[in-house]
PDB file with SEQRES, HELIX, SHEET and CRYST1 records, atoms N, CA, C and O in Angstrom:
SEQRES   1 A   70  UNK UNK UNK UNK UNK UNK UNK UNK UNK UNK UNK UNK UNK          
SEQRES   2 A   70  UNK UNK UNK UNK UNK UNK UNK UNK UNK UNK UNK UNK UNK          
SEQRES   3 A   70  UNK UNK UNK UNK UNK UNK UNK UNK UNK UNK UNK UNK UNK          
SEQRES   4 A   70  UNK UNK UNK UNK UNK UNK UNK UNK UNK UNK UNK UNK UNK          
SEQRES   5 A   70  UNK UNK UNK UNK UNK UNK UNK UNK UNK UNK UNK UNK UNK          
SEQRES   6 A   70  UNK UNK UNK UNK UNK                                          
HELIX    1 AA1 UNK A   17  UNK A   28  1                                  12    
SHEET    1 AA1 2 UNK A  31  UNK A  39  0                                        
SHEET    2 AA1 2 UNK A  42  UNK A  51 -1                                        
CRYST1    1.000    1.000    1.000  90.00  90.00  90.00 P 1           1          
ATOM      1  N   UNK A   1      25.245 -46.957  45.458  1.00  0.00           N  
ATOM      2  CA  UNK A   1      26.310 -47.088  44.481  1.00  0.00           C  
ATOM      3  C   UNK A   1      26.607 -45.764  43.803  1.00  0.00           C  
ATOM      4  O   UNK A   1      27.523 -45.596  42.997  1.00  0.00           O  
ATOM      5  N   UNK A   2      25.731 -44.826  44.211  1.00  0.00           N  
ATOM      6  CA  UNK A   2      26.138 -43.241  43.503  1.00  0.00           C  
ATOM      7  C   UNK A   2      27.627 -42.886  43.257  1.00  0.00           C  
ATOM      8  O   UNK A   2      28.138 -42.374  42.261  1.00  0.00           O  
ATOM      9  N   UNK A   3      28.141 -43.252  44.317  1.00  0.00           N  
ATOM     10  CA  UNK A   3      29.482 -42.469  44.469  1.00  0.00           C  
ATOM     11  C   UNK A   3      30.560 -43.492  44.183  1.00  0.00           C  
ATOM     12  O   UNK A   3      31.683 -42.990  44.134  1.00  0.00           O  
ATOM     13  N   UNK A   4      30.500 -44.968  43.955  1.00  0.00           N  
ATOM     14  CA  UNK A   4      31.270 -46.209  43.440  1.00  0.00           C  
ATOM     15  C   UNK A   4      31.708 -45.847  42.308  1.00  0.00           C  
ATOM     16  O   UNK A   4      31.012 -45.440  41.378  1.00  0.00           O  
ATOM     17  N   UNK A   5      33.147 -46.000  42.318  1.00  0.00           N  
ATOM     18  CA  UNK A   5      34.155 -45.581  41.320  1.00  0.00           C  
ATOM     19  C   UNK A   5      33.641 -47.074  39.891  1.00  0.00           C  
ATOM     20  O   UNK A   5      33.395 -48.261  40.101  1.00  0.00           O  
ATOM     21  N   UNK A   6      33.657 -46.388  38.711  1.00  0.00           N  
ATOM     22  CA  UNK A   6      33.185 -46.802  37.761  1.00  0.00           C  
ATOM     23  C   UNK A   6      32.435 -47.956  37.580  1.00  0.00           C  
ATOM     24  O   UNK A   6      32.595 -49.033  37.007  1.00  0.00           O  
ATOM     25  N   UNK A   7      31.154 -47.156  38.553  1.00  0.00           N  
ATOM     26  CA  UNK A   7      29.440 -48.115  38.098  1.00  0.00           C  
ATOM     27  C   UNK A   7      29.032 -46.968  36.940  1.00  0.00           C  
ATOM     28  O   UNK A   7      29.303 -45.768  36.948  1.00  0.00           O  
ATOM     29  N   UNK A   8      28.449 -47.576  36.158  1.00  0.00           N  
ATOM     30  CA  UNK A   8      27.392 -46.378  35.570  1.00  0.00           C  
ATOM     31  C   UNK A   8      26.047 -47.050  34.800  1.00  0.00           C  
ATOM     32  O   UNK A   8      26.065 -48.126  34.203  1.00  0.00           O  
ATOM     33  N   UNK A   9      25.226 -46.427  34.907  1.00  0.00           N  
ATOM     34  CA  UNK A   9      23.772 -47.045  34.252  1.00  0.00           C  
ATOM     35  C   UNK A   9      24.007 -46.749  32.995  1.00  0.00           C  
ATOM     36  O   UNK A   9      23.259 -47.348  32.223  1.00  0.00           O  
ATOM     37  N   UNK A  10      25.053 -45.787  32.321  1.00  0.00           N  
ATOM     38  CA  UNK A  10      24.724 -45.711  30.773  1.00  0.00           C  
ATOM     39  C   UNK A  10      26.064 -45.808  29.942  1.00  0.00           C  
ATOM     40  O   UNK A  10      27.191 -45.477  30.311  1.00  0.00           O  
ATOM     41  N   UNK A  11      25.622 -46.411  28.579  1.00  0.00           N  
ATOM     42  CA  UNK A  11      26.163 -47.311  27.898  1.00  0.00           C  
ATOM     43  C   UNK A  11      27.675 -46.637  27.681  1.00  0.00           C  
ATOM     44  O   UNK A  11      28.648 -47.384  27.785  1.00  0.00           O  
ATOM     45  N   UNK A  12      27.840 -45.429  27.423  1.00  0.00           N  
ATOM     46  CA  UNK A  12      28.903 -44.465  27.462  1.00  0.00           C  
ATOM     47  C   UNK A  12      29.760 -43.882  28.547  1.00  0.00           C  
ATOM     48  O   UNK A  12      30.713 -43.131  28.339  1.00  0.00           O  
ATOM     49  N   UNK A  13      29.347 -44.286  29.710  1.00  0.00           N  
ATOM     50  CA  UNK A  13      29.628 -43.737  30.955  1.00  0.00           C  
ATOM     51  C   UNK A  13      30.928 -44.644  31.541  1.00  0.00           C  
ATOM     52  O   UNK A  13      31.157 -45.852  31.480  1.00  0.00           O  
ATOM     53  N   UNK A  14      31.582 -43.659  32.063  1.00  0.00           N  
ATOM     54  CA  UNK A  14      33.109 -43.970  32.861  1.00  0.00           C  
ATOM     55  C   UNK A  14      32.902 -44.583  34.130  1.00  0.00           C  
ATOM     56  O   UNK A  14      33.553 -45.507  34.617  1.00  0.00           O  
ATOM     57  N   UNK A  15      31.512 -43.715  34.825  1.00  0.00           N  
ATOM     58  CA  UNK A  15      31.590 -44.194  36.247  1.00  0.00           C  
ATOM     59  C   UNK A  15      32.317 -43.278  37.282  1.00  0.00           C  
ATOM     60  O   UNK A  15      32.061 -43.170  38.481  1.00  0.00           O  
ATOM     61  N   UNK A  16      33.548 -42.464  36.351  1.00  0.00           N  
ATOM     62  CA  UNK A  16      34.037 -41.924  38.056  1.00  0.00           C  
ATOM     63  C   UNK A  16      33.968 -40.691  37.902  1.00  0.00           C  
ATOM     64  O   UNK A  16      35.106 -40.304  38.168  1.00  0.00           O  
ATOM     65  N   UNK A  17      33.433 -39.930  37.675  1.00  0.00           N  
ATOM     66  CA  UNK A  17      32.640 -38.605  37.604  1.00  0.00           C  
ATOM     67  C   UNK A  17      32.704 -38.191  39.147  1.00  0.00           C  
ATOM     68  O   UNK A  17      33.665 -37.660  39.705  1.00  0.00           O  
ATOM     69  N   UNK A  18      31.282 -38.600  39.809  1.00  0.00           N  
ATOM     70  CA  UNK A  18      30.903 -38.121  40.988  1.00  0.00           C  
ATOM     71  C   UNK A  18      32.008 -39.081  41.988  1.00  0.00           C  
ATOM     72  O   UNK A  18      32.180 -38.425  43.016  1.00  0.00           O  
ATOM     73  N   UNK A  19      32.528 -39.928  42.032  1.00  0.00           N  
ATOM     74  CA  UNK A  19      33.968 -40.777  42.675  1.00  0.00           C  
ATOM     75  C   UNK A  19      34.605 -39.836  42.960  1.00  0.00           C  
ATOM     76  O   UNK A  19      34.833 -39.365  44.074  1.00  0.00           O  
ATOM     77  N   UNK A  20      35.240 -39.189  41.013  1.00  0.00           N  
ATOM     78  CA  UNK A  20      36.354 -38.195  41.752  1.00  0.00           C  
ATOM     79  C   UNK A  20      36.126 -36.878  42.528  1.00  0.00           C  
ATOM     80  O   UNK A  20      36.997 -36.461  43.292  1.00  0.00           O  
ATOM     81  N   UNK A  21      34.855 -36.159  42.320  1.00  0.00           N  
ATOM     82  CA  UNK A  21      34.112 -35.628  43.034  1.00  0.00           C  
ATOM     83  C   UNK A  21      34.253 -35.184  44.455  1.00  0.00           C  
ATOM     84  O   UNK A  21      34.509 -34.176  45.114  1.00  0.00           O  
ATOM     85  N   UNK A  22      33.994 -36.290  44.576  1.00  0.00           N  
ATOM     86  CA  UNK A  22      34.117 -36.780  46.299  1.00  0.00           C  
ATOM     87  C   UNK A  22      35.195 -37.176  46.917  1.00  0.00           C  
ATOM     88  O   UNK A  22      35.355 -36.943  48.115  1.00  0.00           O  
ATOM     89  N   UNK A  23      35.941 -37.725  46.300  1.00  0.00           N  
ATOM     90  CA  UNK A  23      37.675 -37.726  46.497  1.00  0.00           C  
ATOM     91  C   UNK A  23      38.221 -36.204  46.788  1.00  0.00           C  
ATOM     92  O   UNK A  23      38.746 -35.873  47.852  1.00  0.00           O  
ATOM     93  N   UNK A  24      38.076 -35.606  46.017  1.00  0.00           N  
ATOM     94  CA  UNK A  24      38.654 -34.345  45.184  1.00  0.00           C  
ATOM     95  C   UNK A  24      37.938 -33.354  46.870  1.00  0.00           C  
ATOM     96  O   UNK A  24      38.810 -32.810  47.548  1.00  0.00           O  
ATOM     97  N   UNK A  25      36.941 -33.267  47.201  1.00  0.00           N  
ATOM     98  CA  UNK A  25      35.881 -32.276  47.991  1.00  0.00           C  
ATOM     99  C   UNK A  25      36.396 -33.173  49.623  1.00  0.00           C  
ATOM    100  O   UNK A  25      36.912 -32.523  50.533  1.00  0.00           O  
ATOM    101  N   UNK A  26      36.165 -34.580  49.740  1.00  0.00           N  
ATOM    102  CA  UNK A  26      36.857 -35.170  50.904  1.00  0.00           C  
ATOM    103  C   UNK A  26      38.146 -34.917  51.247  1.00  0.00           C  
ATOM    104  O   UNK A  26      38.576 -34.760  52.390  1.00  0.00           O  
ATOM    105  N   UNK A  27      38.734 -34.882  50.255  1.00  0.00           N  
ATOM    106  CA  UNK A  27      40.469 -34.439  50.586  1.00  0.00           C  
ATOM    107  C   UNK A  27      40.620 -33.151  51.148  1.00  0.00           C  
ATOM    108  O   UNK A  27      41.551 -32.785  51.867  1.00  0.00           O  
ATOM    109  N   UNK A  28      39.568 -32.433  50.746  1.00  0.00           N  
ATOM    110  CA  UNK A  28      39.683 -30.774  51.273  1.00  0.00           C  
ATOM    111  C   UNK A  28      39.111 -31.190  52.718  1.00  0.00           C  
ATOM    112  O   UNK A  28      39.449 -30.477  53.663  1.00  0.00           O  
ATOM    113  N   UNK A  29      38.534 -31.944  52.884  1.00  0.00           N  
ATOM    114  CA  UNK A  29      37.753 -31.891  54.694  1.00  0.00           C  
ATOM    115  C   UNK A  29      36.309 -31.169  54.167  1.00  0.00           C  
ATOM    116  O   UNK A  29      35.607 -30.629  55.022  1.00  0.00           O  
ATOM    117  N   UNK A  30      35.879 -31.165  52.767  1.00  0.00           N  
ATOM    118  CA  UNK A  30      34.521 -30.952  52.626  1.00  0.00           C  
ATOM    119  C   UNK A  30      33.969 -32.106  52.821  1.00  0.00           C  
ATOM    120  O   UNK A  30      34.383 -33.188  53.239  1.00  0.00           O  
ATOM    121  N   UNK A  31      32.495 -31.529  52.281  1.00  0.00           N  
ATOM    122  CA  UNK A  31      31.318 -33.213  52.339  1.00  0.00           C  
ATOM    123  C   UNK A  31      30.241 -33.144  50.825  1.00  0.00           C  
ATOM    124  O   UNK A  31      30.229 -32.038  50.284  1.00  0.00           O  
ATOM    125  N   UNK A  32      29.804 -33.704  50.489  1.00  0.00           N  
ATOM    126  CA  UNK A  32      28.844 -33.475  49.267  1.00  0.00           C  
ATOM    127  C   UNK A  32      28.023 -34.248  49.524  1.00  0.00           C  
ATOM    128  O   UNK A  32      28.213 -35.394  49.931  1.00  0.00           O  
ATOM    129  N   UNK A  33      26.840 -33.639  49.286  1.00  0.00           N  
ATOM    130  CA  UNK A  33      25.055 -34.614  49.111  1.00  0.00           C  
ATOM    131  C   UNK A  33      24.809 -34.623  48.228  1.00  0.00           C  
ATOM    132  O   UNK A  33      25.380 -34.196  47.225  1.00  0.00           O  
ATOM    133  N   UNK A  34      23.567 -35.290  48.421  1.00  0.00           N  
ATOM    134  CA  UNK A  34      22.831 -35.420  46.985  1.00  0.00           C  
ATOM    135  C   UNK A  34      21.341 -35.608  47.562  1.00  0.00           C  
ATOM    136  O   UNK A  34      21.088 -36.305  48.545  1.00  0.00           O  
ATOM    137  N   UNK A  35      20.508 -34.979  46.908  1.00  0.00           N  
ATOM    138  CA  UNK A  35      18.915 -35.016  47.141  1.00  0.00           C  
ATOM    139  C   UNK A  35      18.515 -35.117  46.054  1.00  0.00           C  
ATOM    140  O   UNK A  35      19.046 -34.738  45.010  1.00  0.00           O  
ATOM    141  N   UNK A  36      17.014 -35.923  46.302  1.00  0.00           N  
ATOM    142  CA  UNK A  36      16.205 -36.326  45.225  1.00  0.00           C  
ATOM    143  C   UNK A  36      15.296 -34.939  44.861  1.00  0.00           C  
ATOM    144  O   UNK A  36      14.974 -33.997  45.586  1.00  0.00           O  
ATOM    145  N   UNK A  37      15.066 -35.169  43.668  1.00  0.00           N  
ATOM    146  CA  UNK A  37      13.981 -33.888  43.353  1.00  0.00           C  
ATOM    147  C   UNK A  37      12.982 -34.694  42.894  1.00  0.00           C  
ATOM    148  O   UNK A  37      13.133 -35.812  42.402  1.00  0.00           O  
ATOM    149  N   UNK A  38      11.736 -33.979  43.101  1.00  0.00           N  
ATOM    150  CA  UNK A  38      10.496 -35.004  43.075  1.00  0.00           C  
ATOM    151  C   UNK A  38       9.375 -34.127  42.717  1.00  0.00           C  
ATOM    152  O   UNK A  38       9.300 -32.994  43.193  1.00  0.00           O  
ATOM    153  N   UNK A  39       8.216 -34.745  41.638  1.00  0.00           N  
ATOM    154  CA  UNK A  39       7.477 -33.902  40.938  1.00  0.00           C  
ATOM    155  C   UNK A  39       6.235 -35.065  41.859  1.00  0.00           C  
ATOM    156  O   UNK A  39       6.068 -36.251  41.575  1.00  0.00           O  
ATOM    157  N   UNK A  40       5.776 -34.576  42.562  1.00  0.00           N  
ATOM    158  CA  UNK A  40       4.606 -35.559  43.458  1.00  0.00           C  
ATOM    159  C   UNK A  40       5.398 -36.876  43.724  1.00  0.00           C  
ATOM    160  O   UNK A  40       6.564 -36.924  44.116  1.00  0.00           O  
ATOM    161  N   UNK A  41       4.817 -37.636  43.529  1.00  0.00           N  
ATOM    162  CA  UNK A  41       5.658 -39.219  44.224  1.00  0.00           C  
ATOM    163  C   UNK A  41       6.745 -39.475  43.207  1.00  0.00           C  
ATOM    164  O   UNK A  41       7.524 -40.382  43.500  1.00  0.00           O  
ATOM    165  N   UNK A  42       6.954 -38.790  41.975  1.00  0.00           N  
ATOM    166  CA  UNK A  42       8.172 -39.216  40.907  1.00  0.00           C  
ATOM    167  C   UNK A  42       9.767 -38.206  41.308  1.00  0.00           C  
ATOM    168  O   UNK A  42       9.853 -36.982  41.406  1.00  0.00           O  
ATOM    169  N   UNK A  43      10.552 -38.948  41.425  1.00  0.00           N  
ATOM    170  CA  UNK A  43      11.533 -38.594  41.215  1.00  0.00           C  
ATOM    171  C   UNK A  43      12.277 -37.857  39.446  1.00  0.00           C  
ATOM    172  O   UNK A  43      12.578 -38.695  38.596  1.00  0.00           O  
ATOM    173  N   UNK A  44      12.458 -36.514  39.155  1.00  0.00           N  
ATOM    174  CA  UNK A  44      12.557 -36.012  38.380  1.00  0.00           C  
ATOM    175  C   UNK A  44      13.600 -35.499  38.084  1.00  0.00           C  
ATOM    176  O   UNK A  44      13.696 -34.882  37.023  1.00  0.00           O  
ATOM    177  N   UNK A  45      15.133 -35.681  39.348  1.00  0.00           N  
ATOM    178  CA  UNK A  45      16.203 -35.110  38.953  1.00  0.00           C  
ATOM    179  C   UNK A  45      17.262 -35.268  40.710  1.00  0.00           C  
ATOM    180  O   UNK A  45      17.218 -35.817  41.811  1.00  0.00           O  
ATOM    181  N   UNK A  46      17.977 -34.478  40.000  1.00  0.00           N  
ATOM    182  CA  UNK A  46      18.930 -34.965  41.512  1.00  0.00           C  
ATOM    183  C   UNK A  46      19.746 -33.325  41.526  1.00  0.00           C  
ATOM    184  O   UNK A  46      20.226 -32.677  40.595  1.00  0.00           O  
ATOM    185  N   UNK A  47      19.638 -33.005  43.108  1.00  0.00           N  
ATOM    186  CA  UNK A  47      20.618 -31.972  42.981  1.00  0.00           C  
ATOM    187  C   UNK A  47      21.414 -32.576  43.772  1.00  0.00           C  
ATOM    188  O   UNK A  47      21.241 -33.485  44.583  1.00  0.00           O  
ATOM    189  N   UNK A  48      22.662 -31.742  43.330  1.00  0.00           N  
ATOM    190  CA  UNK A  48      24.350 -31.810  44.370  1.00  0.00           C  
ATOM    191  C   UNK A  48      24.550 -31.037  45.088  1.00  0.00           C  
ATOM    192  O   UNK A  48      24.596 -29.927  44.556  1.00  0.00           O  
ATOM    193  N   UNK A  49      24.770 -31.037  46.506  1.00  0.00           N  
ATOM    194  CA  UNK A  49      25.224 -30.162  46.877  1.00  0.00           C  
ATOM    195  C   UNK A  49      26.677 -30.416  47.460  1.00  0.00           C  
ATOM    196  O   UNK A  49      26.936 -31.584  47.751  1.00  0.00           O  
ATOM    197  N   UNK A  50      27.908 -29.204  47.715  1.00  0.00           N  
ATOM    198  CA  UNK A  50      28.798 -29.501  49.053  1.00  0.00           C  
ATOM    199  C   UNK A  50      29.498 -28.184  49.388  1.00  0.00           C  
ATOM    200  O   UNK A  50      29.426 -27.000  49.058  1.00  0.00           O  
ATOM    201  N   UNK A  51      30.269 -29.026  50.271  1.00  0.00           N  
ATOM    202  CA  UNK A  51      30.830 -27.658  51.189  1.00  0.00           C  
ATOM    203  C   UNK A  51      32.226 -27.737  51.611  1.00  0.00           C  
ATOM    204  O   UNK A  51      32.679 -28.834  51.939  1.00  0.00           O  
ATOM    205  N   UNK A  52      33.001 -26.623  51.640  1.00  0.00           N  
ATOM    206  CA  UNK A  52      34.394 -26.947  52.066  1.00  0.00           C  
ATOM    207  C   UNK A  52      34.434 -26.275  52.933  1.00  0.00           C  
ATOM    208  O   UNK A  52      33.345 -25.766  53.200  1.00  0.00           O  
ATOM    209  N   UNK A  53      35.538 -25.906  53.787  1.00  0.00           N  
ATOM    210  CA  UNK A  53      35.918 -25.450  55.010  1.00  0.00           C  
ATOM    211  C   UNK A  53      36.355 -24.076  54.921  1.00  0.00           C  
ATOM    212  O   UNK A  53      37.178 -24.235  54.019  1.00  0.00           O  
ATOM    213  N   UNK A  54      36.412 -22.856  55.189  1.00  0.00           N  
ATOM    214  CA  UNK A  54      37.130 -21.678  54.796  1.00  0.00           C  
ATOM    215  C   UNK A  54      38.145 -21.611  55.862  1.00  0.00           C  
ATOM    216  O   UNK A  54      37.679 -21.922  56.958  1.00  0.00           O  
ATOM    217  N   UNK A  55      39.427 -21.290  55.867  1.00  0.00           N  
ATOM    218  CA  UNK A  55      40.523 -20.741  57.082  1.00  0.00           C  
ATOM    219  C   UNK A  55      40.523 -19.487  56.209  1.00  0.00           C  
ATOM    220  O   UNK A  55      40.724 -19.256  55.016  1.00  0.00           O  
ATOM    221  N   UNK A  56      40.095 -18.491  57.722  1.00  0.00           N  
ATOM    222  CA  UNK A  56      40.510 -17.091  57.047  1.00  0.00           C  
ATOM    223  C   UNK A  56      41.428 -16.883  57.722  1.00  0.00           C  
ATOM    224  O   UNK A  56      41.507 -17.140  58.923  1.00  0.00           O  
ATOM    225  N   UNK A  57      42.821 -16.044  56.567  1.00  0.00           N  
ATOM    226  CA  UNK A  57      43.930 -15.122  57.098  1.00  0.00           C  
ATOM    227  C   UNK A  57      44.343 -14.253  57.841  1.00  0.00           C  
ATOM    228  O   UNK A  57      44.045 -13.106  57.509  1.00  0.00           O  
ATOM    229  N   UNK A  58      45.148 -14.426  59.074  1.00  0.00           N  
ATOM    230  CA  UNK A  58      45.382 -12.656  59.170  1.00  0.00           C  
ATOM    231  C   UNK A  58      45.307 -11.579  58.574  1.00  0.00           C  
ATOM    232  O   UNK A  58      45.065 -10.501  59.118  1.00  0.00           O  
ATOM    233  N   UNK A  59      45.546 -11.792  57.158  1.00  0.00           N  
ATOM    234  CA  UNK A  59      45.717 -10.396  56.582  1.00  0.00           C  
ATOM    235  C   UNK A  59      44.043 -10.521  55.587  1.00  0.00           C  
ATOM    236  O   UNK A  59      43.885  -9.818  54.589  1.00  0.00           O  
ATOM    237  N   UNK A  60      43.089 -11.374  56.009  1.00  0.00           N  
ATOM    238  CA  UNK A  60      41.781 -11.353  55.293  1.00  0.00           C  
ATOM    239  C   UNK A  60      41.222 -10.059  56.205  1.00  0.00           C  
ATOM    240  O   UNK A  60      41.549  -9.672  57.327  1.00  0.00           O  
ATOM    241  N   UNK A  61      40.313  -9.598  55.316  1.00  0.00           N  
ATOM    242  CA  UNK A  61      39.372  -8.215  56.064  1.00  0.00           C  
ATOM    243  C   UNK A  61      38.302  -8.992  56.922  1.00  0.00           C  
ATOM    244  O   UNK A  61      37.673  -9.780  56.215  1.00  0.00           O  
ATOM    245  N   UNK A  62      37.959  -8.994  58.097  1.00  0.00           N  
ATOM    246  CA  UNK A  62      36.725  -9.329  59.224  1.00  0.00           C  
ATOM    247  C   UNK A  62      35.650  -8.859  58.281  1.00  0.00           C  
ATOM    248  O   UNK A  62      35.446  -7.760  57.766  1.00  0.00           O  
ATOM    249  N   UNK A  63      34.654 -10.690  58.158  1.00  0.00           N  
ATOM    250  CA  UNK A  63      33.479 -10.557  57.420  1.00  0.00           C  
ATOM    251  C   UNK A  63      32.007  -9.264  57.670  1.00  0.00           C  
ATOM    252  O   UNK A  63      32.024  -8.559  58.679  1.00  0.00           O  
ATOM    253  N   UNK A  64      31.399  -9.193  57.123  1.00  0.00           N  
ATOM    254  CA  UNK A  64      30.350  -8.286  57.227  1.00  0.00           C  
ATOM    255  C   UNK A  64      29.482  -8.129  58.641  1.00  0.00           C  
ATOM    256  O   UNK A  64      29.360  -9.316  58.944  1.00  0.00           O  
ATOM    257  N   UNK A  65      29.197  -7.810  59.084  1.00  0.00           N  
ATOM    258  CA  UNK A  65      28.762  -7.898  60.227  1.00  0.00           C  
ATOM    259  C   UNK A  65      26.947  -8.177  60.341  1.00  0.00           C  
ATOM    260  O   UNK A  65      26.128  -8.168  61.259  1.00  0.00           O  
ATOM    261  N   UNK A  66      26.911  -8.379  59.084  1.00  0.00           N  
ATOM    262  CA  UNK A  66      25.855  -9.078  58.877  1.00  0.00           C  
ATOM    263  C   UNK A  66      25.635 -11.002  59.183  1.00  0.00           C  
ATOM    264  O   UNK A  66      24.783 -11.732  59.690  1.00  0.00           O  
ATOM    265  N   UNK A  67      26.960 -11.152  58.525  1.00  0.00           N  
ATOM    266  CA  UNK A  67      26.904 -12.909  58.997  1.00  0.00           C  
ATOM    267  C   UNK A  67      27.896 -13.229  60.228  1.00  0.00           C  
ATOM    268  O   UNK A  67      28.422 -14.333  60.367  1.00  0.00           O  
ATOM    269  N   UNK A  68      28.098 -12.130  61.118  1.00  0.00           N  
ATOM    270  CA  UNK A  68      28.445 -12.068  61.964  1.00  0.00           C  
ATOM    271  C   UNK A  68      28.083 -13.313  63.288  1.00  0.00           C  
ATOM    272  O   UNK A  68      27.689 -12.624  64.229  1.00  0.00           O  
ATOM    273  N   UNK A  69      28.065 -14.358  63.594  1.00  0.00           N  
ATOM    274  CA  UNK A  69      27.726 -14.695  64.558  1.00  0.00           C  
ATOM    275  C   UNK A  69      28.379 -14.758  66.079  1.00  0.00           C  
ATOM    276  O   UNK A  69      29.481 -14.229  66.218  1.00  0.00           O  
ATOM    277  N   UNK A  70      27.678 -15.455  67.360  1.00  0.00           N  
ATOM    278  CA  UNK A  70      28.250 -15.441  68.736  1.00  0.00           C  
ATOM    279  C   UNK A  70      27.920 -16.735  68.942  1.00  0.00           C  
ATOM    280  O   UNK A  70      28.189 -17.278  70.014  1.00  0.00           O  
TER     281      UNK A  70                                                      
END                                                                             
């Protein structure tokens, strides 16, 4: 239910926070996670992650040739 447009566990909460989120990052053709963070067997926090797509330009400069791949 993380990502269900206005659930929320707390008493003040809207619910569509991480919804629009993911709307907002899906519409681009990104994706977003989420992982548990964990202090031994307890769960202690949550990170986010995501990612969008880059189209580079003709007129962009050819990246470093460090992240160069084949």
């Amino acid at each position: 239910r993380l990502y269900e447009a206005f659930f929320s566990t707390k008493v003040d909460g809207l619910g569509i926070g991480l919804s629009l989120c993911r709307s907002i990052i899906e519409s681009h053709r990104g994706r977003i996670k989420a992982q548990n963070l964990y202090n031994a067997d307890v769960v202690v926090g949550c990170r986010f992650s995501f990612t969008l797509p880059v189209k580079v330009s003709a007129t962009d400069p050819p990246p470093p040739k460090a992240f160069v791949t084949s």
